[in-house]
N, C-alpha and C positions, 0 to 999 in steps of 0.2 A: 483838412488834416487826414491823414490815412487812416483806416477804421483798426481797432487795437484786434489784433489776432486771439480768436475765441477758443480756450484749453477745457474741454470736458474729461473729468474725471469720472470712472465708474467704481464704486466702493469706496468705504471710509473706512477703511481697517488701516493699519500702521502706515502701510505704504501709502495709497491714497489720499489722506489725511496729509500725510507728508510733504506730497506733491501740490496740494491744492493752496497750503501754508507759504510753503518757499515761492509762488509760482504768481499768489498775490499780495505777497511784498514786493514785488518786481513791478507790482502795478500791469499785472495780465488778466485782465479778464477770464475768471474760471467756474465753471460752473459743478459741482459736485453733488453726484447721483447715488443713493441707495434707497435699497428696500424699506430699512430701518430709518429713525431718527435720532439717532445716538450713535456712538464709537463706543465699542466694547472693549475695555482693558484685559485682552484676555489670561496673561500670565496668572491672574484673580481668580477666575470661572472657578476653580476647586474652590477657592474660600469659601465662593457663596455655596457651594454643593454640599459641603461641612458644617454649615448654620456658622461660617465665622463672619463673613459680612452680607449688607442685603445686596442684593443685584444693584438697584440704583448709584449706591457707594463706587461700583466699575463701572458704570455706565456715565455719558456725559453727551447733552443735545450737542449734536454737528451743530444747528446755529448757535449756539452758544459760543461754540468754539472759532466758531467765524466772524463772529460779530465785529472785531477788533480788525477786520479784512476787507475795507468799503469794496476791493474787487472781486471778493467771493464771494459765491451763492449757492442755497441748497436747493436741490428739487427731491423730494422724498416720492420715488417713484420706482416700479422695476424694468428694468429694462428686456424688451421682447427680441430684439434684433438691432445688429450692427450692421450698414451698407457701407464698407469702406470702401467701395469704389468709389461712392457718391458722397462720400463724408459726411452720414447722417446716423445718428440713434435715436428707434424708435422705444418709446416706452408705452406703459398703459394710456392712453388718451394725449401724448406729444411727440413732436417729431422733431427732433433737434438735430442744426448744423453744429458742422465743429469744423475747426484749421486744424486744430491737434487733438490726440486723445491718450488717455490715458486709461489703463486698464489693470486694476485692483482688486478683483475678486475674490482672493482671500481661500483657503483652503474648509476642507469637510470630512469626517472621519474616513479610515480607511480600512474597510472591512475584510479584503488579504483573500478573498472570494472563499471566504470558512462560513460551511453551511450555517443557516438558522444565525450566525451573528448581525447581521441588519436588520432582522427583524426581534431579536430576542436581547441583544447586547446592548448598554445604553450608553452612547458617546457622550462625551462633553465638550462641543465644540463652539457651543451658542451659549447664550445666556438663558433662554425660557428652556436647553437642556441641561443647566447645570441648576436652577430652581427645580425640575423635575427630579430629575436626582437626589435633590436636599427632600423634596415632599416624599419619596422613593424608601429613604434611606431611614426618616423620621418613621414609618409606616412600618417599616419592616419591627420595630420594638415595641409599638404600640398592638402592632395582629400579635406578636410574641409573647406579650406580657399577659394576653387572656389564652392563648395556645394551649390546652390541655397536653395534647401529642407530641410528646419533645424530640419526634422525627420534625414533623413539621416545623416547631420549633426552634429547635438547631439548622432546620432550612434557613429559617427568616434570618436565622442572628451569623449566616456564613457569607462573609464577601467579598468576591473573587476581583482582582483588578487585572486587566488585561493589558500587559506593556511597560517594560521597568525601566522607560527614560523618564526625563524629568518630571514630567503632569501625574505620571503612575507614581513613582517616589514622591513626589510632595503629595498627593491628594491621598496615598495609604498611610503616610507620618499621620497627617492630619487629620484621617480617620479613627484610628488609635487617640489621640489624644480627644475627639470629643466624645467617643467611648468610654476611655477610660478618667474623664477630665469630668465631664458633665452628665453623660447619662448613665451613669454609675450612680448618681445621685437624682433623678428623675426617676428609675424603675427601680427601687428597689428589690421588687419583689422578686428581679430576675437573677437567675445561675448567669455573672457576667462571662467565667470560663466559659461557657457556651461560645462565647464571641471569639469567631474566626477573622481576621480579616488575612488575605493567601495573594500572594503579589507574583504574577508569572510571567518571565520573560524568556526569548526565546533564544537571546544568545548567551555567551558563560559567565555576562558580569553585566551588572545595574548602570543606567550610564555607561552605554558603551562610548559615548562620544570625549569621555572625560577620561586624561591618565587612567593608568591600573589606579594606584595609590587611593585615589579617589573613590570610584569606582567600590575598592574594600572597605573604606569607611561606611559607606552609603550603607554598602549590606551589615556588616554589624551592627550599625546604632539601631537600623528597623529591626533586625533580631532582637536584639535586645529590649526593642518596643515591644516585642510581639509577634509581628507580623512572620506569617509564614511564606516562605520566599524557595519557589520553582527556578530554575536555570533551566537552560538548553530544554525548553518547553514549548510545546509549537500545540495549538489548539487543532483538534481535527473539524467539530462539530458543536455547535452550541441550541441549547434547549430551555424553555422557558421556565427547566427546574436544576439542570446541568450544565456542564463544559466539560468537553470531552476531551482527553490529553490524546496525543499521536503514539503515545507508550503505554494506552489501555487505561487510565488512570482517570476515575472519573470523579469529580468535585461536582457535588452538589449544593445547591445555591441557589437564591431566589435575586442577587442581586452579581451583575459581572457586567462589571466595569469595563469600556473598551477605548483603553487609550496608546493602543499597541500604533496606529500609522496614521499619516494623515493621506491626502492629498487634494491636488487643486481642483476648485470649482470651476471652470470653464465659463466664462463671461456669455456664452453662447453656442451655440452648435453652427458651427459655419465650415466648409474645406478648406474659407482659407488661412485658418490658425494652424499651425502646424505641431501637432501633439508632441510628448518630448513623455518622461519618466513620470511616473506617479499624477497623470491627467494635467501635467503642466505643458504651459508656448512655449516654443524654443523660439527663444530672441536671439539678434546679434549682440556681439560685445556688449552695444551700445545701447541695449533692452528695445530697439527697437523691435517690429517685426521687418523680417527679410523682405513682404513685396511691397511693406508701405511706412515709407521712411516718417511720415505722422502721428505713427499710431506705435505707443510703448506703452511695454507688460513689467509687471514689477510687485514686489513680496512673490507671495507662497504662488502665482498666479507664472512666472515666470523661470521657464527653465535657464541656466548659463551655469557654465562650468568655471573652473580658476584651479589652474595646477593639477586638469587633469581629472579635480573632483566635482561634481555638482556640491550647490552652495545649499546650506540647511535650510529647512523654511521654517524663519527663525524672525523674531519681528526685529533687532539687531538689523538683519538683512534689507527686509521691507523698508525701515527708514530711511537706511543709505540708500536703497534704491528710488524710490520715491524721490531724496534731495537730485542726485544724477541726474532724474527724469527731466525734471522742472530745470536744471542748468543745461541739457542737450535742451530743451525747446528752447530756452532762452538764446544759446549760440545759432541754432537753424533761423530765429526770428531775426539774429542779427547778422547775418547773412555767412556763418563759419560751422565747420561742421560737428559733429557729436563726439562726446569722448568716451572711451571705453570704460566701463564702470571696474570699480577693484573695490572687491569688498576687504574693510581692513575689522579684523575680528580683535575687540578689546576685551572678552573675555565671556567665561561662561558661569554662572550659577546656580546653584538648585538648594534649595530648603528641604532639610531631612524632617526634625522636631524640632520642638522647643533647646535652642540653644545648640545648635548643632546642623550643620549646613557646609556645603562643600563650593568651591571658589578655583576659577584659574584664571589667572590673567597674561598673556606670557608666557615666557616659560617658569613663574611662581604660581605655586597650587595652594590654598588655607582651608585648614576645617574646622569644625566645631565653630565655637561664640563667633569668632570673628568674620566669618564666611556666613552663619546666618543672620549678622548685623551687616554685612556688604548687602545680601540678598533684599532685605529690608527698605535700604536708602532706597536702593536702585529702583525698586518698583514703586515706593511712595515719591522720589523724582521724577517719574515718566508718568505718576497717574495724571491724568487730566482733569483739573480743577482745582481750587484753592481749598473749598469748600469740601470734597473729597479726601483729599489728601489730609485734613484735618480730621473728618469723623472716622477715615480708617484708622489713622494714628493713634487713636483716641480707643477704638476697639483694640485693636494688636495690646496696647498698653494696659488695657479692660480685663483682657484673656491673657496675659502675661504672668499678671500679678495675683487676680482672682479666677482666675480659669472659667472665666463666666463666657456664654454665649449665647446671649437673649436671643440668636433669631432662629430657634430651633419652633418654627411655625412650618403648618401642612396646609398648604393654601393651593388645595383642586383648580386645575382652569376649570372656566368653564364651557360650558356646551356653544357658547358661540364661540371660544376662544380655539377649541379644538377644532371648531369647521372652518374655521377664519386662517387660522396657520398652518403652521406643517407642523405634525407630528416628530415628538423627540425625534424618534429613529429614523426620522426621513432624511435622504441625501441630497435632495431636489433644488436645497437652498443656494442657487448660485452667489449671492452678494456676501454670505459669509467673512467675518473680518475678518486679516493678517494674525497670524497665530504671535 
C-alpha cells in the first residue's frame, strides 16, 4: 500500500489546532508541534488578568484534545529551523520529515517602536503574562494600602491601559468592576476615589472596527463606569513610573497596560518567507507560500487580503483558515488543485460590563443585555473542554450574582521559573497562540 502522506503542524493556537483536527478525521497522518502543552483560549487572558478565572480554566492539554484523533500526534518541542528545500523541521534534539506543512505561529504584542514600552509596558498576550499582570495588579493595593505618601500612592492605585479595541475595552470594563465589586471590600482602609483606571486610544472612537453606533455605546457605559478615556492619543515614551502623551500630557502610573497592536511571530528567520505588514507571510490566495506549493501559513501568522483589505488577526480568521489549509492538502493529496480561501465574517463582539456588551452580525448591530449574553455563549461554545466550560459557567454565574472572585491570589514565579522562561515583556516567544 502507498505510505499515507505526513502533515506537520507548527503551533496550536486557533488556526493550528484547527488544521491538525480537520486534517485527522480525513485519516492523514499529522503531527502537531509547540513549545507549550496546552491551547490557550485567548479571548479569556483578561479574565484571568482580573482574578475572574484561573489560567487552567483557558488552558486545555493539546493531547487531551487529540486523543479522540488515533491520526494525530503531539511533539512538545520548539522548533529551531525550517529546511523547506529538503522538507525537514529541526527542533531541540529531532529532526523531522514532512510532505506538508503547516505553519501557525500565532502573533506577540506590538510595541509601535515607542520608547521604554517593551521594556516598561506589560502586554497580555500569553497566559504566564496575563497571571503576571493579575500578581501585578493585586500588588499594586496591597504596597498601597501601607503607603504613607499618597503621591506614591495614587501611583500604585492609577492604571493606564494602552489601546481602545476589544482586549483594552473588555480588560478596563472588567477592571472597574473588580475594583469597585470586590476590592472595595478587601481594603478597606483605602480612599477608593484614588482609583484611576484611564483607557487611551489613538484614534476618535473605541472600536474602531465596529459601526459609529457602537463604538458610542462602548464609550459611555465605560464613562459611566468610571473609566477615563483619551481619544486621538498617541503615546510618545513610556517609563517605569509614566507614559508620556505626544500633546505634552503626562499620566503617571505604576501599571500601563499595552494592548494598543499586535503582530505576527515569525515561525523562523529564514529569506525565504516573504515579510508582508505587521511581521506577517504573504501567502497566496491559497495560504500557500509562493515558492513552495507544501507548505501553508494561516491565523495571525499569515498575510492575504480580500476586497483590497488585509484580514484581522482575529481567531474567527485562524479557524477558517486552518479548515481551508487541511481541505487544499487534502485536494493536492488527491491529485486537484487548491482553492482560494474567502473569509466569510459572521460577526463581531465585545463585552463592555456587567450586562452591557455590543454585537454585530450583518448588517444588525445589539447592545446592552443581549449583546453581552451573545458575547457569553459564544466564548463558553468555543472554550475547549467540557470540564472548562462548566467551572467557567459556574464562576461567571458566581460573580454575577455575588460579585465574588476568589482568585484574587499573588503567586511570585519563581526563581527557576523566571530563568526557565521568557520574561512577561519579552517578544522572543515565536509559538505564541492565534489571538
Amino acid at each position: 500500500m502507498p505510505r499515507r502522506p505526513r502533515v506537520v503542524v507548527v503551533g496550536s493556537g486557533f488556526g493550528g489546532l484547527q488544521a491538525t483536527q480537520s486534517l485527522a478525521r480525513a485519516q492523514i497522518n499529522v503531527l502537531l508541534i509547540d513549545r507549550n502543552n496546552y491551547h490557550t483560549f485567548i479571548p479569556l487572558l483578561y479574565q484571568v488578568a482580573v482574578a475572574e478565572l484561573q489560567p487552567e480554566q483557558i488552558a486545555y492539554p493539546v493531547r487531551g484534545i487529540l486523543q479522540r484523533f488515533p491520526f494525530a500526534n503531539f511533539l512538545m518541542a520548539e522548533v529551531t529551523q525550517i529546511d523547506f528545500a529538503n522538507q525537514v523541521i529541526v527542533t531541540d534534539g529531532l529532526t523531522i520529515p514532512y510532505d506538508f506543512l503547516v505553519l501557525s505561529t500565532g502573533s506577540e504584542s506590538q510595541f509601535l517602536g515607542v520608547p521604554g514600552a517593551d521594556k516598561y509596558a506589560l502586554p497580555m498576550k500569553t497566559l504566564p503574562e496575563a497571571v503576571y499582570l493579575r500578581n501585578h495588579l493585586l500588588s499594586c493595593f496591597e504596597q498601597a494600602v501601607r503607603e504613607p505618601d499618597p503621591e506614591l500612592r495614587q501611583l500604585l492605585l492609577t492604571f493606564a491601559i494602552v489601546g481602545g479595541g476589544p482586549t483594552g475595552v473588555e480588560l478596563a470594563g472588567a477592571l472597574v468592576e473588580l475594583i469597585h465589586g470586590r476590592l472595595i471590600k478587601d481594603f478597606p482602609t483605602l480612599e477608593m476615589e484614588q482609583v484611576q483606571v484611564i483607557l487611551l486610544q489613538s484614534s476618535d472612537r473605541l472600536l474602531a472596527d465596529l459601526p459609529l453606533r457602537l463604538s458610542d455605546y462602548t464609550y459611555k457605559q465605560l464613562q459611566r463606569s468610571g473609566v477615563k478615556i483619551y481619544l486621538q492619543t498617541k503615546v510618545s515614551k513610556v517609563t517605569s513610573n509614566a507614559i508620556y502623551l505626544e500633546d505634552g500630557t503626562i499620566i503617571f502610573s505604576k501599571t500601563i497596560v499595552w494592548t494598543a497592536g499586535v503582530q505576527a511571530t515569525s515561525p523562523t528567520p529564514t529569506a525565504e518567507l516573504f515579510p508582508a505588514a505587521k511581521g506577517q507571510v504573504a501567502v497566496l490566495p491559497t495560504l500557500q507560500l509562493p515558492d513552495y506549493p507544501q507548505v501553508y501559513v494561516v491565523g495571525d501568522s499569515a498575510y492575504i487580503e480580500q476586497d483590497g483589505e488585509p484580514l484581522p488577526l482575529v481567531a474567527p480568521v485562524a479557524l477558517q483558515q486552518g479548515t481551508a489549509a487541511a481541505q487544499n492538502i487534502l485536494r493536492q493529496i488527491k491529485g486537484k488543485d487548491p482553492k482560494p480561501f474567502r473569509y466569510v465574517d459572521k460577526g463581531r463582539a465585545a463585552i463592555i460590563k456587567r450586562n452591557a456588551g455590543v454585537a454585530q452580525t450583518g448588517k444588525f448591530t445589539f447592545t446592552g443585555f443581549p449583546a453581552w449574553l451573545l458575547w457569553l455563549g459564544i466564548h463558553l461554545y468555543y472554550l475547549p473542554g467540557g470540564r472548562n466550560r462548566l467551572i467557567v459557567l459556574l464562576d461567571w454565574l458566581r460573580d454575577y450574582f455575588f460579585g465574588d472572585r476568589s482568585i484574587r491570589l499573588i503567586f511570585p514565579p519563581s526563581r527557576r521559573l523566571i530563568v526557565e522562561e521568557n520574561p512577561p515583556n519579552s517578544s522572543t516567544d515565536w509559538h505564541n497562540q492565534d489571538r
